[in-house]
C-alpha positions, 0 to 999 in steps of 0.5 A: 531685831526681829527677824522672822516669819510664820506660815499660812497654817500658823497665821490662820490658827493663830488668828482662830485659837484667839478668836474663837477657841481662846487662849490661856496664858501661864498660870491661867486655867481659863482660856481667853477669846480676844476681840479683834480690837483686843488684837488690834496692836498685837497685830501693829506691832508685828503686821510683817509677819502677817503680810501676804506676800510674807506668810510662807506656804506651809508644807503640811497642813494640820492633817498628814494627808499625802504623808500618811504613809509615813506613820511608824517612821522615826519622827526625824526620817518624817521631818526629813521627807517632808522638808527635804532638810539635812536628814543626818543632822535630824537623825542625830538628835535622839528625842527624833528616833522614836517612831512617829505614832498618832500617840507619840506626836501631835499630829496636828502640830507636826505642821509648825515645826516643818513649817519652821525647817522648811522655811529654814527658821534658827528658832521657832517659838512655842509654849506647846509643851510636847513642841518644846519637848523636841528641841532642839530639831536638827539645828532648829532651837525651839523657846518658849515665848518669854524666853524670846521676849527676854532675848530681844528685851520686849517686855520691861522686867523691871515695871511691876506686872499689871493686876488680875 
C-alpha cells in the first residue's frame, strides 16, 4: 500500500513541468508536454496525493529566500535548520558535509528533500540525478521512480513494453 504525501511546491511543479515545460522520461532525449486528459488517470490513480486537505506545506519554496544566509553551511547544518530534523543523524552522512554553494547544490530542488524531512518521509522518490546523489539524508532513502514501482509491484514486468 501507498502511503504517501507530496508538498504544495511538489504538486504545483509537477503539475507545471508536465504541462508546460515537458518531461523526459529514461532514454527519451525530447521531453514531452502532456494534455490534462493525457494526465487524467495519472491523476485518478493517485488523487490522494493531490487532495487539498492532503498536500503538505513545504517549508521552503524554490528559492532560499529567509535561508540565504545559510549559504556556505554544510548542506546537512542547512537540512537541519530548516527542518528542525535530527542534526546529528544528517551530520553523519558524509555526502552532507560539503558546504552548501550555488555550484554544489541545486538550489531549486533543495525544496523537495526538505519537504519530504520535514513531513517525516521514509522515501522520497526522484529521477533527479543530483537528488539521488544525496541518498541516503539522515534516515530519508532516496529511489528512483522504478525502483518504488518495483517495490509496490505497479508495473507488470512480465507484459511486453508498449512500442515507440
Amino acid at each position: 500500500m501507498l502511503d504517501g504525501f507530496i508538498t504544495d511546491a511538489v504538486g504545483a511543479e509537477f503539475w507545471w513541468r508536465a504541462t508546460q515545460q515537458g518531461v523526459a522520461g529514461p532514454g527519451q532525449t525530447t521531453p514531452r508536454v502532456y494534455t490534462e486528459q493525457e494526465l487524467e488517470p495519472f491523476l485518478e490513480a493517485f488523487k490522494v496525493l493531490f487532495e487539498p486537505e492532503a498536500l503538505a506545506k513545504a517549508p521552503m519554496g524554490r528559492t532560499l529566500g529567509q535561508y540565504a544566509s545559510l549559504v556556505g553551511l554544510t548542506l546537512a547544518e542547512v537540512l537541519a535548520v530548516i527542518t528542525g530534523k535530527d542534526r546529528a543523524a544528517l551530520l553523519a552522512s558524509d555526502h552532507l558535509a560539503l558546504p552548501m554553494t550555488f555550484e554544489s547544490v541545486d538550489i531549486a530542488d533543495l525544496h523537495v528533500i526538505t519537504g519530504a524531512l520535514a513531513g517525516g518521509a521514509d522515501q522520497l522518490c526522484s529521477s533527479d540525478s543530483r537528488t539521488l546523489g544525496y541518498d541516503p539524508v539522515g534516515s530519508l532513502r532516496i529511489v528512483r521512480p522504478v525502483e518504488l514501482a518495483d517495490e509496490l509491484d505497479l508495473i507488470d514486468r512480465t507484459a511486453p513494453a508498449p512500442a515507440s
